[in-house]
N, C-alpha and C positions, 0 to 999 in steps of 0.2 A: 470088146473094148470097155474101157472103164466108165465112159460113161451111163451104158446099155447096164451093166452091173449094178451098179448105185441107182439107177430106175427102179429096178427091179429089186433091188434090198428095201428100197423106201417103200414101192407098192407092197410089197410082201408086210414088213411090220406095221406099213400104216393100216393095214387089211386086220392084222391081228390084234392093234390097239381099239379099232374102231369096233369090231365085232363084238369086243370085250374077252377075247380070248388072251390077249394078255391086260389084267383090270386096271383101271385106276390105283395109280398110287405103287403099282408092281414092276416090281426090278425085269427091266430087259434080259435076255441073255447075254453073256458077257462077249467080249469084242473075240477073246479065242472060241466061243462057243460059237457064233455067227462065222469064224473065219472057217471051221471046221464043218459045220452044217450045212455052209452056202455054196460052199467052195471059192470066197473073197478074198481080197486081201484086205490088208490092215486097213491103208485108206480108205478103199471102199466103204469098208465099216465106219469108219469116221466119217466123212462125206455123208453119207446117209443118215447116219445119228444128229449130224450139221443142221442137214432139210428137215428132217424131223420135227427138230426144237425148233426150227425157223416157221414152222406150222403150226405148231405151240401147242405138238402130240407126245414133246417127251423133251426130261426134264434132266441134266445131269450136273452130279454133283460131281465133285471132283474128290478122286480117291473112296469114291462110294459106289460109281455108275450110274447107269441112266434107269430114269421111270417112267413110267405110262404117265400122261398124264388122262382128265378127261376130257375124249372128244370134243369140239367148239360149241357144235351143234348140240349137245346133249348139258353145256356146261350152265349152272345157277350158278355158279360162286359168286358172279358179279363181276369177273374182272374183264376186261375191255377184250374183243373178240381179235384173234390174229389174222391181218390182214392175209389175202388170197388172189383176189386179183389187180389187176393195173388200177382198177379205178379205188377198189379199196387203200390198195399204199397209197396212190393223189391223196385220199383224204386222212389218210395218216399224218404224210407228211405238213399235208395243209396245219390239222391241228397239234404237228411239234414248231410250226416254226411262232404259234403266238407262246406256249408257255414256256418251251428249252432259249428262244429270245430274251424272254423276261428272266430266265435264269442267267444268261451270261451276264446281260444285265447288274445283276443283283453281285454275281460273283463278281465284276468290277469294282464294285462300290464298295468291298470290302475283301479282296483276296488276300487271304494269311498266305505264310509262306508254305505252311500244309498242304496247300488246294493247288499251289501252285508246281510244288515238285509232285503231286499226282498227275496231273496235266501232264508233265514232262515227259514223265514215267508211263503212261498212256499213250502220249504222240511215242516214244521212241520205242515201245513195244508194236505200235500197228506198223511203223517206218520199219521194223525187222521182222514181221509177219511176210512181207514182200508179197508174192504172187499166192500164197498159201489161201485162200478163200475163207472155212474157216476162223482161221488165227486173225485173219484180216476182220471178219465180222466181229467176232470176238473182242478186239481189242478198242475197234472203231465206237463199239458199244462202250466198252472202259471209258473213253475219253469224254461221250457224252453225260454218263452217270456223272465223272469226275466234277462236270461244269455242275452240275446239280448240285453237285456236297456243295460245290464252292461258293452257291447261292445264300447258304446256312438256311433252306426253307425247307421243310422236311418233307411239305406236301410236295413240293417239284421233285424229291427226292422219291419220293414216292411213284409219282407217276411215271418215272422214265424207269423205275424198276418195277411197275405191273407190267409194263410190255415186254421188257426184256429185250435178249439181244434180239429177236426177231423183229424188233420196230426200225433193225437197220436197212435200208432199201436196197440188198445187194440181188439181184437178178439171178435165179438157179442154175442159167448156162453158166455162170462165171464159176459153181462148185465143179461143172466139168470141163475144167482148164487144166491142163498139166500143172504139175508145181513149181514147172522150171517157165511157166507162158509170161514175159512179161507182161504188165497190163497198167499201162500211163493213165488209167482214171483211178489207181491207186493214189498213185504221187498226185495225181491235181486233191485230191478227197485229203491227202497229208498236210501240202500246203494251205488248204483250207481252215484246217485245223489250228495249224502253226496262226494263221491270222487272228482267230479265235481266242487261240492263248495270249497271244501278243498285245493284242490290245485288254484283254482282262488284267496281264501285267500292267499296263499303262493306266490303268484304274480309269480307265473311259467306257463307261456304259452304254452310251451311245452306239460308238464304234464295236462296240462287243455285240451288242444286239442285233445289230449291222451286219457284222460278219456272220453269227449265228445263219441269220436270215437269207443273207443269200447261199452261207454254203446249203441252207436245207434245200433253198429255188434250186441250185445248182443242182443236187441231189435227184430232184426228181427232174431233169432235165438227161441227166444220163439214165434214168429207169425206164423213161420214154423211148429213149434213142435208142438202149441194149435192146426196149421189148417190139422194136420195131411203129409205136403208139407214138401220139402226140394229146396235146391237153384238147379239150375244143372247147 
């Protein structure tokens, strides 16, 4: 089954980046190399590559492939560690809702029309990622960077791009979902957004921070639920 597959892709490469048998900074093999070594398919291969970076063991560029990156544990560079268990996302999400708040915030007080057809262009790309896991991480990460630019503060900007899309709180059963599964904390996670942008349009910072805010509560209210956990 596909999702016993993509287990076992991820154990395997996360086994290979950790050891250092494939190093830092060193191209993966490629999605036909894996499909033909592992005996996977395409998804698979993506899926895994998904959890990977959502670990913040590998890094990909688009039209270049993916990299090693280095292990957490072994990592100086300085940049903020990737969350791993339940209580670590809580305190992720804890410390996005004071400063990505403060960005909506900011992005109120001053939305060009720039910030705002990226917004758009972010809500209606995760609204057509649909059930895709992935595409859905992916894009949900766009919308947040998005509020960031639209802050014009470069350190917010910054911060929500050291974590990357792994600082999104999407729970690893949901990458073994079919692509056709529907899944309604999609669309609640859309409309969340849409509120988001709406009142940024309305240039109320208030209400922007507001919504920021609870969609993050909301956020880890369904990370709780999926991982079967509650706060104490």
């Amino acid at each position: 089954m596909k999702p016993n597959l993509t287990t076992t892709l991820v154990q395997y490469l996360r086994e290979q980046i950790s050891s250092g048998r494939i190093a830092p900074g060193e191209k993966l093999p490629s999605e036909n190399t894996l499909i033909a070594e592992q005996g996977v398919s395409r998804t698979v291969v993506r899926e895994a590559l998904t959890r990977l970076q959502a670990e913040g063991l590998v890094h990909t560029r688009r039209g270049a492939g993916s990299f090693a990156l280095t292990p957490p544990a072994r990592d100086e560079s300085g940049r903020p560690p990737m969350p791993r268990t339940l209580a670590e996302r809580r305190q992720l999400i804890e410390f996005r809702m004071g400063f990505e708040s403060q960005a909506a915030a900011l992005a109120a007080s001053h939305h060009p029309a720039a910030a705002l057809a990226e917004l758009d262009s972010a809500l209606a790309a995760f609204r057509a990622a649909g059930p895709h896991a992935s595409r859905a991480m992916s894009c949900d990460y766009d919308f947040h960077l998005a509020v960031a630019r639209a802050s014009g503060n470069r350190y917010l900007v910054q911060a929500v791009e050291q974590f990357g899309p792994a600082m999104i709180a999407m729970p690893r059963e949901r990458f073994e979902l079919s692509d056709d599964a529907a899944d309604p904390r999609l669309g609640q996670v859309a409309a969340e957004h849409e509120t988001i942008r709406n009142a940024i349009a309305a240039t109320d910072p208030l209400a922007a921070a507001a919504a920021m805010r609870v969609h993050l509560a909301n956020s880890l209210h369904r990370l709780e639920h999926e991982t079967g956990e509650r706060s104490s």
